[in-house]
C-alpha angles and dihedrals in degrees: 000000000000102000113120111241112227118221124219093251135159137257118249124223099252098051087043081064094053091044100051089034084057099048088052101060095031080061087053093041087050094038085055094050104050094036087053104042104018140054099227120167087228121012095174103061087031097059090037084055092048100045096040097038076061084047083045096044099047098043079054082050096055091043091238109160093223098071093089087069099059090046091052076052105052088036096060 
């Protein structure tokens, strides 16, 4: 009875740039990271599919329509 009910809204401009800002350098951060300590075949899309599937989750979270359109892009 106190829960908050989330509405299917969109994302803004601005917060599409942070999002997309973030999931960048999350991706360099990650890249850094698997490349460094790890001996992973492909660090690279390895690290972009971690750090945007987290964009894409949030934005499911949130209930933002736009967040389909992050997972078609992490998927592919």
């Amino acid at each position: 009875e106190q829960r908050t009910v989330l509405k299917i809204s969109r994302v803004r401009p601005g917060e599409l740039a942070v999002l997309v800002a973030s999931g960048l350098a999350f991706t360099g951060l990650a890249y850094w990271y698997y490349s460094t300590f790890t001996d992973a075949a492909s660090p690279f899309w390895d690290s972009f599919n971690t750090a945007f599937s987290l964009v894409a989750q949030y934005l499911l979270n949130t209930k933002r329509l736009e967040n389909w359109l992050f997972w078609i892009g992490v998927d592919v």
